[in-house]
Residue frames relative to the residue before (quaternion, step in Angstrom):
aa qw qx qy qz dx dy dz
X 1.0000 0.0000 0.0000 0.0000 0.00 0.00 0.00
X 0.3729 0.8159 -0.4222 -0.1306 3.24 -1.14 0.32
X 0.8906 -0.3984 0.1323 0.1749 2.96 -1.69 0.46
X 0.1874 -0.8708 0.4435 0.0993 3.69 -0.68 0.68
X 0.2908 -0.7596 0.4662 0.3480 3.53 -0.22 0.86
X 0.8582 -0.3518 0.2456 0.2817 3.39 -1.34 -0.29
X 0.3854 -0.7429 0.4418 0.3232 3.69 -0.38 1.19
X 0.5989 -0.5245 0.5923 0.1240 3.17 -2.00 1.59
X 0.5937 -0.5877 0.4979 0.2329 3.55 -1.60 0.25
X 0.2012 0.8748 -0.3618 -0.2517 3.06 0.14 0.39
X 0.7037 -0.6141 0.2464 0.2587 3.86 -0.94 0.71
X 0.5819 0.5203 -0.2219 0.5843 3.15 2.19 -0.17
X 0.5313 0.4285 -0.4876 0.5444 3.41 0.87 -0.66
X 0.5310 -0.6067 0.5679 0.1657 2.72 -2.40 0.83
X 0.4534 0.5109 -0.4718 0.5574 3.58 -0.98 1.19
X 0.6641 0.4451 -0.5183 0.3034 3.72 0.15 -1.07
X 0.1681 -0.6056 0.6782 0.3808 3.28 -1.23 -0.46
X 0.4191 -0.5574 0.6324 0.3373 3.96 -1.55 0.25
X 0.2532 -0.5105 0.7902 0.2256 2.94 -1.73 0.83
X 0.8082 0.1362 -0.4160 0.3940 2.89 -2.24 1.75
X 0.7485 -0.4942 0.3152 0.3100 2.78 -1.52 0.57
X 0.4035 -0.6838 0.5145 0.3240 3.88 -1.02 0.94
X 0.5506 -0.4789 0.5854 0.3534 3.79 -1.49 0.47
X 0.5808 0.6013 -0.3256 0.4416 3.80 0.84 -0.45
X 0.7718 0.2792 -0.0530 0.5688 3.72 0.63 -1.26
X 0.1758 0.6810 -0.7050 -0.0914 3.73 0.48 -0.26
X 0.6403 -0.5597 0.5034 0.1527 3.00 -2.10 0.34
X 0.2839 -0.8329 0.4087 0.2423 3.22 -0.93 1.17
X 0.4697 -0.7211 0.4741 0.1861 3.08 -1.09 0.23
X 0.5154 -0.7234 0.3090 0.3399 3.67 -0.78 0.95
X 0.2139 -0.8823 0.3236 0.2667 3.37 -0.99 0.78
X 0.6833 -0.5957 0.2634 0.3298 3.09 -0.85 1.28
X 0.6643 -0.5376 0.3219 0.4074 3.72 -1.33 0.98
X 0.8364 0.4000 -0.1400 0.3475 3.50 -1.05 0.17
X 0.4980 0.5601 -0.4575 0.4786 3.92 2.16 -0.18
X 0.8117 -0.3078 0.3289 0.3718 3.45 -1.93 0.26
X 0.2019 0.7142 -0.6480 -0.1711 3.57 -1.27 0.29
X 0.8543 -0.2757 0.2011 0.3920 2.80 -1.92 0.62
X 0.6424 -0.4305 0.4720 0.4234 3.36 -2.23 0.16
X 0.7622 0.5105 -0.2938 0.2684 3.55 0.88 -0.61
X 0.2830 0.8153 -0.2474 0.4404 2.80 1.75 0.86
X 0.4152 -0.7615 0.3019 0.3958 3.18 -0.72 -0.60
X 0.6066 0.5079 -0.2465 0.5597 2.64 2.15 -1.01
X 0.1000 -0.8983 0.3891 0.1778 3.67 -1.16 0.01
X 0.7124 -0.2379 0.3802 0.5398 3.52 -0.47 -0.75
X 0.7053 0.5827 -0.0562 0.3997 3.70 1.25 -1.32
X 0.5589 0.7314 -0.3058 0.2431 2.87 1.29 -2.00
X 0.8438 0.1650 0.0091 0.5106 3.51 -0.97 0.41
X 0.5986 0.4574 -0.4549 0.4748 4.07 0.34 0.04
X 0.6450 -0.5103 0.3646 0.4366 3.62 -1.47 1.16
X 0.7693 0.2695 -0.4733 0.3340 3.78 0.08 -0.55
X 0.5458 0.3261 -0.6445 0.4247 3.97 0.57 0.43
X 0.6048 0.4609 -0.5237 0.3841 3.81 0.15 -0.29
X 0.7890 0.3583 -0.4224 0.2659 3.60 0.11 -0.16
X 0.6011 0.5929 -0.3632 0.3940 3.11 1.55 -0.15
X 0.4889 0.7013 -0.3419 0.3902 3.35 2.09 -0.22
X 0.6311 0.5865 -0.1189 0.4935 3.16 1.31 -1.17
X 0.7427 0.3556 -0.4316 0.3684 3.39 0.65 -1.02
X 0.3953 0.7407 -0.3403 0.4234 3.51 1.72 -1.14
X 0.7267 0.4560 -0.1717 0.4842 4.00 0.43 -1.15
X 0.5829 0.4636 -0.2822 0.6047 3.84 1.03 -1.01
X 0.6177 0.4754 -0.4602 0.4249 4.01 0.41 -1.00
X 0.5689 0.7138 -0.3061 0.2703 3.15 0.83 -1.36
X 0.7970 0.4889 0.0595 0.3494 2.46 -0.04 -1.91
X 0.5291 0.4880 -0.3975 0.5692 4.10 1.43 -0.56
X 0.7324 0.4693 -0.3552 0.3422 3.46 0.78 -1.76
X 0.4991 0.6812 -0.3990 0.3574 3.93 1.07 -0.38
X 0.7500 0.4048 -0.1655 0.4962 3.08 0.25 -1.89
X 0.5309 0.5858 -0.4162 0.4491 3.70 0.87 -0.99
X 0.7774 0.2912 -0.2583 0.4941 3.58 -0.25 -1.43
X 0.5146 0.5719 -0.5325 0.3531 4.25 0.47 -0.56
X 0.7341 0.5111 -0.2445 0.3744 3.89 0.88 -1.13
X 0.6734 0.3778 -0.4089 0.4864 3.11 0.83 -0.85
X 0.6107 0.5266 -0.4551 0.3775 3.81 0.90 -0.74
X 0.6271 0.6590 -0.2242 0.3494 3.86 1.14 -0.37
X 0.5332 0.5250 -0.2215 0.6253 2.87 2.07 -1.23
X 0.5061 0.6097 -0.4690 0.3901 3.55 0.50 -1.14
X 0.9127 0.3454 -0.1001 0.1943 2.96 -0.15 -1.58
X 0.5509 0.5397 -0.3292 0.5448 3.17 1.87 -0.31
X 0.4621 0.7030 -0.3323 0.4264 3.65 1.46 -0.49
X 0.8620 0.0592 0.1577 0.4781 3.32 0.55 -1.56
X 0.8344 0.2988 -0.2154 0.4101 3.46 0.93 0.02
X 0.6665 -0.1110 0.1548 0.7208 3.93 0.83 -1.12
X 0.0425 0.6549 -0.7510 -0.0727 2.83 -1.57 0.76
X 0.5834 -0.5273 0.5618 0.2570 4.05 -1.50 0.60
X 0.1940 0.8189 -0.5378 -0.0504 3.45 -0.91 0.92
X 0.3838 -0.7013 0.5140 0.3111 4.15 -0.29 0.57
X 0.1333 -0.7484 0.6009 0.2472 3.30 -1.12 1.25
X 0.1830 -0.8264 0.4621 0.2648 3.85 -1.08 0.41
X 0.4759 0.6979 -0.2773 0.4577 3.52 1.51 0.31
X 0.3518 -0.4883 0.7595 0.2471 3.35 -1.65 -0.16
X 0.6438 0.4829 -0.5935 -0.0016 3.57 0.12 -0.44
X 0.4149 0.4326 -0.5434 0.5878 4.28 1.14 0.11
X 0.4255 0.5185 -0.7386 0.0668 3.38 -0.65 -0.21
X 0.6534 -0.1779 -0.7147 -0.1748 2.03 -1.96 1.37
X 0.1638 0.8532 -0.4578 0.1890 3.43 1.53 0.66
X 0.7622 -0.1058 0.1643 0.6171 2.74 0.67 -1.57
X 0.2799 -0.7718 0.5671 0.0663 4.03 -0.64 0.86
X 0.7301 -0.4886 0.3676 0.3051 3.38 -1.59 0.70
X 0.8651 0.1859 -0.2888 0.3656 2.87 -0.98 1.44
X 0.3584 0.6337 -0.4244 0.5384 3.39 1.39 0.40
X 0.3619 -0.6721 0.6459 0.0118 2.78 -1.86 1.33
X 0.0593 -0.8120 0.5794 -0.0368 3.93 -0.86 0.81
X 0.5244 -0.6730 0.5135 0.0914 2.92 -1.45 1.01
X 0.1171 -0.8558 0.4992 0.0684 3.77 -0.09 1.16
X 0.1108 -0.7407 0.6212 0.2306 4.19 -0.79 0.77
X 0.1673 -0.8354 0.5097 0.1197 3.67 -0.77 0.81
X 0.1951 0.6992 -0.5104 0.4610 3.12 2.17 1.17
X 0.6848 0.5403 -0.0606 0.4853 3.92 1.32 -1.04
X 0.4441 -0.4824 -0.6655 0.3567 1.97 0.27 2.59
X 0.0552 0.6762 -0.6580 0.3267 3.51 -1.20 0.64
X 0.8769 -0.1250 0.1568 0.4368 3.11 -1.42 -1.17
X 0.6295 0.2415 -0.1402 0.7251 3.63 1.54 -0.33
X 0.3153 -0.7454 0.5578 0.1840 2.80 -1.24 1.78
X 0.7266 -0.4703 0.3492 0.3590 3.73 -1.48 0.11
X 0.2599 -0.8208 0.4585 0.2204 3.42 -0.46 0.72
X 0.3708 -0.5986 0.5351 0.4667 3.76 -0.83 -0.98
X 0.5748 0.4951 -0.2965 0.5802 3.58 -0.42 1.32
X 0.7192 0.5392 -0.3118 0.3078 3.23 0.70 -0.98
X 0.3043 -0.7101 0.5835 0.2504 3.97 -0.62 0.53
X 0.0658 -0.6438 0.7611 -0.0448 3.58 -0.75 1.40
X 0.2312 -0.6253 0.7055 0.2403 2.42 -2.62 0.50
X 0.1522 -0.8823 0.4450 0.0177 3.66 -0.89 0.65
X 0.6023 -0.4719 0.4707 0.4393 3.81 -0.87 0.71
X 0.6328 -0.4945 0.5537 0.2204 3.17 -1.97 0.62
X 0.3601 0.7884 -0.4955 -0.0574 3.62 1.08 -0.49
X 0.8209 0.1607 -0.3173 0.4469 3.81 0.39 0.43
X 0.7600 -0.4375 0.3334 0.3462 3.51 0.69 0.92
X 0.0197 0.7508 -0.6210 0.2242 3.62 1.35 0.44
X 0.8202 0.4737 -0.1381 0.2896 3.80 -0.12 -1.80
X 0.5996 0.5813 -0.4174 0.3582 3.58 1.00 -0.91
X 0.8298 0.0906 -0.3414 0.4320 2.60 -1.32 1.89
X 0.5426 0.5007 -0.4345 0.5159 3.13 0.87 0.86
X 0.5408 -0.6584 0.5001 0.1549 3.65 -0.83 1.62
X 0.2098 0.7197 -0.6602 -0.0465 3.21 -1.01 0.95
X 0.6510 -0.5694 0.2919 0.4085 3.40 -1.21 0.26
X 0.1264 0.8048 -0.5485 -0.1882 3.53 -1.33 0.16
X 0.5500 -0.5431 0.5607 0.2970 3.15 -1.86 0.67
X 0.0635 -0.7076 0.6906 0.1352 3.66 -1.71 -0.08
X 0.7196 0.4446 -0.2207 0.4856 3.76 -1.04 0.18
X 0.6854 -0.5166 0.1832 0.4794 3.26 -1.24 -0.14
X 0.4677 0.7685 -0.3830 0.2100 3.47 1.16 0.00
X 0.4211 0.7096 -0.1894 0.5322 2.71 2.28 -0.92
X 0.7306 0.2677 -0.1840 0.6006 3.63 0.31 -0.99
X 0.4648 0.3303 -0.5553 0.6054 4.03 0.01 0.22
X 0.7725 0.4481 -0.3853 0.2322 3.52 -0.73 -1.23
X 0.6322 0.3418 -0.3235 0.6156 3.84 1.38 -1.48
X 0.4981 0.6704 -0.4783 0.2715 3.79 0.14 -0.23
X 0.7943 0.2132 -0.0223 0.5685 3.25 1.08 -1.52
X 0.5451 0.5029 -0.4069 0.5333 3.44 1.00 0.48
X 0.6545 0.4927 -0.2698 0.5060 3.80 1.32 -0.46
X 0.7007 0.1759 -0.2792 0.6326 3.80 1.31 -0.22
X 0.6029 -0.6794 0.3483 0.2318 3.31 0.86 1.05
X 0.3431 0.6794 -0.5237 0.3826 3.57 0.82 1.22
X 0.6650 0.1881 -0.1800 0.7000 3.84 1.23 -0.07
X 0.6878 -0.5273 0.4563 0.2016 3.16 -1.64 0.79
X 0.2817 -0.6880 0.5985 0.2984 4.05 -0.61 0.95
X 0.6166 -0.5343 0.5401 0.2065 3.17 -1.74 1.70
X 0.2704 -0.7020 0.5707 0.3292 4.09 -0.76 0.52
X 0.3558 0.7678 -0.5222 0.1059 3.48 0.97 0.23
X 0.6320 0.2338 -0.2726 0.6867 4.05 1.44 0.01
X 0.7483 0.3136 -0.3543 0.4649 3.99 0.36 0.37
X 0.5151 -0.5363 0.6596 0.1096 3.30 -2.03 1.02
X 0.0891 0.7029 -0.7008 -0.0827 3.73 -1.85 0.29
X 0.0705 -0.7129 0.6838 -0.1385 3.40 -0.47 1.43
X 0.5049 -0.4638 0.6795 0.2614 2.87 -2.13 0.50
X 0.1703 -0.6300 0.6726 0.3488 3.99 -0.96 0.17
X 0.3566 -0.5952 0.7188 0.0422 3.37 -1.86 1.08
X 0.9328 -0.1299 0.0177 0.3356 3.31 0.02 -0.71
X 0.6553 -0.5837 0.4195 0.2322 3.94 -0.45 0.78
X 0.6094 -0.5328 0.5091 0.2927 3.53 -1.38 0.42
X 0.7962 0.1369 -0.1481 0.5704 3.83 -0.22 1.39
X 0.5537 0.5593 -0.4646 0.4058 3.82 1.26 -0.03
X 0.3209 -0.6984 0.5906 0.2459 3.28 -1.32 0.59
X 0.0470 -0.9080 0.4141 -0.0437 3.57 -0.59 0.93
X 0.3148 -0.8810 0.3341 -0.1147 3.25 0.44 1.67
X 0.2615 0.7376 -0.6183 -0.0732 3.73 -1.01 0.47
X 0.8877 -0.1874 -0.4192 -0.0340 1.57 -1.90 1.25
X 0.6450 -0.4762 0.5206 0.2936 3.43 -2.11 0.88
X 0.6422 -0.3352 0.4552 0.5177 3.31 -1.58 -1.13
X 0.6734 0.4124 -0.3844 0.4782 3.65 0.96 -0.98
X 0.7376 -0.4631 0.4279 0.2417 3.58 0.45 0.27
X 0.5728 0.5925 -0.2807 0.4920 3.31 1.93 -0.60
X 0.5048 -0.6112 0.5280 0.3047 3.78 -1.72 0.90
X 0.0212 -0.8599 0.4752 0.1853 3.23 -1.39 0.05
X 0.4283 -0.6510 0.5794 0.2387 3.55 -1.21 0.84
X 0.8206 -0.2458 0.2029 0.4744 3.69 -1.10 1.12
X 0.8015 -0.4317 0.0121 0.4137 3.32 0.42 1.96
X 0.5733 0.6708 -0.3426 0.3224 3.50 1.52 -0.12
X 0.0885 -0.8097 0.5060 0.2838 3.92 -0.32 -0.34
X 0.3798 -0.7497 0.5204 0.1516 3.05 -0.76 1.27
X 0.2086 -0.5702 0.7723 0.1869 3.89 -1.44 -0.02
X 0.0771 -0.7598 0.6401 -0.0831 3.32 -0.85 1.63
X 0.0110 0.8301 -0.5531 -0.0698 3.65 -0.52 1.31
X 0.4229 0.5570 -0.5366 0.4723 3.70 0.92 1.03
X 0.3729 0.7625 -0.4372 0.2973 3.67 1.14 0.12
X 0.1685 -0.7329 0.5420 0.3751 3.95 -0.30 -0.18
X 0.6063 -0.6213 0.4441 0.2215 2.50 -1.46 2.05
X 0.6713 0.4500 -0.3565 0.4687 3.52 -1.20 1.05
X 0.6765 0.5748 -0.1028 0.4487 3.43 1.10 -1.09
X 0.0718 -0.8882 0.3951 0.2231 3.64 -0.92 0.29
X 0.7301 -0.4961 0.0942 0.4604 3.51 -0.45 0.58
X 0.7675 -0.3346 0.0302 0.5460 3.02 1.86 0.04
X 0.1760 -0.8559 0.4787 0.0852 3.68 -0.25 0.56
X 0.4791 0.5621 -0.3554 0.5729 3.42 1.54 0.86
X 0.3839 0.8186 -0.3893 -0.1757 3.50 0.06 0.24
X 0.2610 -0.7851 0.5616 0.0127 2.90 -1.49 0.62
X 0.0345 -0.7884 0.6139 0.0208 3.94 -0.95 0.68
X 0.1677 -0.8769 0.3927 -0.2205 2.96 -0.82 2.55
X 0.2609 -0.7177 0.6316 0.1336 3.48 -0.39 0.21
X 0.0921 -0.7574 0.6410 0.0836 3.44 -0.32 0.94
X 0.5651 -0.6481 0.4566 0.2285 3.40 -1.51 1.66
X 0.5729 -0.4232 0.5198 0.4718 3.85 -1.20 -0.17
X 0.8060 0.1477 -0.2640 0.5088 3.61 -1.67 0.42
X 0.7224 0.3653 -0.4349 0.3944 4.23 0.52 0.44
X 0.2418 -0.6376 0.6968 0.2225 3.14 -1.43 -0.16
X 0.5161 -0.6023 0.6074 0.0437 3.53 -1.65 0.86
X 0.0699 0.9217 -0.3720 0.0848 3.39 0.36 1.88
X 0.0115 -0.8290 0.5520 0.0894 3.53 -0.45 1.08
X 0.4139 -0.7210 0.4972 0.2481 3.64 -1.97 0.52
X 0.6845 -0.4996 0.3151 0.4273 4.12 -0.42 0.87
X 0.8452 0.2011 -0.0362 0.4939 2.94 1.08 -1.34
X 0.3371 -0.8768 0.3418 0.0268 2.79 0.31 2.12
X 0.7240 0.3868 -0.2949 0.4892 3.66 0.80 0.10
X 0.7464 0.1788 -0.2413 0.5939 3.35 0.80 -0.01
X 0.6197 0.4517 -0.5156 0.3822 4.11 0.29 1.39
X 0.4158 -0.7637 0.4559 0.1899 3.19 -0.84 1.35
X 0.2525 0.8428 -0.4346 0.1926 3.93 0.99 0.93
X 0.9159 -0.3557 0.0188 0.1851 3.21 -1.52 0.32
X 0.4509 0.7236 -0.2960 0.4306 2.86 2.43 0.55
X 0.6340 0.5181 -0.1067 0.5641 2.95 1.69 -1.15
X 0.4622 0.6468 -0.3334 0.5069 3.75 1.53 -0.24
X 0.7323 0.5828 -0.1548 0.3165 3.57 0.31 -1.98
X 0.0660 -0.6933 0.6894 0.1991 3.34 -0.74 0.62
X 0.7948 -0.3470 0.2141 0.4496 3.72 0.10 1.07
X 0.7942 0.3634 -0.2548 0.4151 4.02 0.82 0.01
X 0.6852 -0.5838 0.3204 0.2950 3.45 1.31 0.33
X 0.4263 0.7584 -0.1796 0.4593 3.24 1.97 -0.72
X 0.8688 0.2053 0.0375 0.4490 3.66 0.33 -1.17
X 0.6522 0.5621 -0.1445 0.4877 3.10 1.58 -0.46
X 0.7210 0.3028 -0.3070 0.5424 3.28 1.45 -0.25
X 0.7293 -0.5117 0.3735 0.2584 2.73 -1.90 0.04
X 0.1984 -0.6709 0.6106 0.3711 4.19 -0.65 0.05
X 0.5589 -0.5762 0.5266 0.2799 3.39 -1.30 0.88
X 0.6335 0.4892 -0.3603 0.4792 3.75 1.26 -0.10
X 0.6597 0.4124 -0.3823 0.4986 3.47 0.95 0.18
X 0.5763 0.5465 -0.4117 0.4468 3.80 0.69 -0.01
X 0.3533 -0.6190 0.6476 0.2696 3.77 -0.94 1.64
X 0.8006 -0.0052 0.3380 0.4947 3.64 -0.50 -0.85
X 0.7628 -0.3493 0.5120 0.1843 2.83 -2.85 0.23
X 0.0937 0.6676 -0.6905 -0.2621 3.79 -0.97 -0.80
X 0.4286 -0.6355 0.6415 0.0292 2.73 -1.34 2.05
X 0.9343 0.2176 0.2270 0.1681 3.28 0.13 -1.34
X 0.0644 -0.8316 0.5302 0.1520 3.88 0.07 0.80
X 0.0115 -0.8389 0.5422 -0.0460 3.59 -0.57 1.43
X 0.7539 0.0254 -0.2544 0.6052 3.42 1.30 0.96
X 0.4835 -0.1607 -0.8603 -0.0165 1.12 -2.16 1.42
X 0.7178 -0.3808 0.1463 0.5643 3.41 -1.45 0.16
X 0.7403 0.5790 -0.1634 0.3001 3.15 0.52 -2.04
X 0.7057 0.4799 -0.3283 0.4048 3.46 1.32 -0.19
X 0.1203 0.8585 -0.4977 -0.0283 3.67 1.54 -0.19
X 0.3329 0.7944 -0.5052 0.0533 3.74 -0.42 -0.67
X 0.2500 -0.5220 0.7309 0.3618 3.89 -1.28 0.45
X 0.4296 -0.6287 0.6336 0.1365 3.14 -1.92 0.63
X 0.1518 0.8574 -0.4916 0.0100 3.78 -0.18 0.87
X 0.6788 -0.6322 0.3383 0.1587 2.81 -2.01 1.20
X 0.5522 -0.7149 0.3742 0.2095 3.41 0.97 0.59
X 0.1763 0.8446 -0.5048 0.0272 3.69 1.60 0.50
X 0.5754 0.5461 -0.4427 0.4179 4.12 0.71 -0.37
X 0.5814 0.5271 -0.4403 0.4361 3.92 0.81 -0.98
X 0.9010 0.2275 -0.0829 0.3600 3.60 0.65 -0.94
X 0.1784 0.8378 -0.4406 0.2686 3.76 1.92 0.68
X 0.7849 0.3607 -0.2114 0.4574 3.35 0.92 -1.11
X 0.4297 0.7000 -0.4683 0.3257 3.84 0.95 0.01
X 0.3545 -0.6843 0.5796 0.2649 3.37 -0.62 0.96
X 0.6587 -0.3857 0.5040 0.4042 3.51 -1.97 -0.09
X 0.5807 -0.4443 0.4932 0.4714 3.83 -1.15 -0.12
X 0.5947 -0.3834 0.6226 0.3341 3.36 -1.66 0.45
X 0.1872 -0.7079 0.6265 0.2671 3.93 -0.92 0.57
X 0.7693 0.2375 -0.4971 0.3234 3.44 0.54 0.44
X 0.0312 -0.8102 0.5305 -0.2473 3.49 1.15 1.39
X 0.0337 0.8377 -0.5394 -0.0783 3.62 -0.74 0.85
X 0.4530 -0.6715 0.3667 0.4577 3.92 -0.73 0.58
């Protein structure tokens, strides 16, 4: 009998592995700087050729609609329900506010804030205040740009159908001119009004009102040259004021020109000492 030494590997049986590289798999080789790479890449087959540029562009145009798109409605919003921009073309605030100035309206005023005395509203035409009074107009397409961007509240609204007064006097105040000093009064008080234009007097019309529920009693700064709720009034307070349903809002603010910036305030010291109406105060 005899003896066998120890079994050899053999390259056919299954399991071995070959040493070196298989004729199946050759090895790759690195690719040189500058050769094609994959879609997961960045560069491609495409890169740079007119039909990836146009798809760059259209991508940038989509953009760009959905911007300007959502900027308007966020403009409307806000002219809807919060501030809108109005252009003043008068003198009759002078010297509050002067021709051609631009203001900042809060249509929170009246609403969630109740009207004050002092405050400067703006308000619908609701009885023809304006007739005969020149405003400007546009024709052509300039017209339609102009109501375009004045309707989502990118341009300032022409006062050519709105008023801006100062409110004097409150639902149920009696409001009176004139003392001995020449001075108005609020439910027997007399105020000292230093938003008045200097030169001017508190009024040289006079008249002694009862202001109805739901109105307000509206004077201009520039008491000689505003066509306001004195010149309205047939002598009971009735026609001459204002309904609290015709007033857009408050002015907060002058926000053009630059040099004119200014909050617009309600003068709460002129009118600290004014009692409440009499409750048995009649219009």
């Amino acid at each position: 009998m005899s003896s066998s030494g120890p079994e050899r590997d053999d390259p056919g049986r299954e399991g071995s592995v070959p040493e070196g590289p298989s004729e199946e798999e050759p090895r790759r080789e690195d690719s040189p700087e500058g050769s094609h790479r994959d879609d997961r890449g960045t560069a491609g087959p495409h890169a740079g050729s007119p039909r990836g540029v146009a798809r760059s562009i259209g991508y940038a145009v989509r953009e760009l609609v959905i911007v300007v798109v959502m900027a308007l409605l966020i403009s409307l919003i806000v002219k809807t329900f919060l501030l809108q921009a109005f252009w003043i073309p008068s003198g009759s605030m002078e010297n509050t506010l002067i021709e051609g100035d631009r203001v900042v309206v809060s249509k929170l005023t009246p609403g969630p804030f109740a009207l004050q005395r002092g405050d400067v509203v703006v308000f619908d035409d609701f009885n023809g205040w304006l007739q005969g009074v020149p405003t400007p107009q546009q024709t052509g397409p300039a017209k339609v740009v102009h109501d375009v961007l004045t309707f989502v509240g990118l341009l300032p609204t022409n006062e050519g159908e709105h008023l801006i007064k100062r409110v004097i006097g409150l639902p149920g105040d009696h409001v009176a001119c004139c003392d001995r000093k020449g001075r108005l009064t609020i439910n027997g008080t007399p105020i000292n009004e230093p938003y008045v234009k200097p030169g001017d007097a508190p009024s040289l019309k006079r008249f002694d009102i009862t202001v109805p529920p739901g109105r307000v009693w509206v004077m201009g700064d520039h008491r000689s040259d505003s066509g306001d709720s004195r010149f309205h009034d047939n002598g009971t307070g009735k026609t001459g004021s204002v309904p609290e349903s015709a007033i857009v809002g408050r002015a907060v603010a002058i926000v053009w020109p630059v040099n004119r910036w200014a909050w617009l305030g309600n003068y709460h010291d002129v009118f600290d000492k004014v009692p409440n109406p009499s409750k048995g105060a009649s219009p």
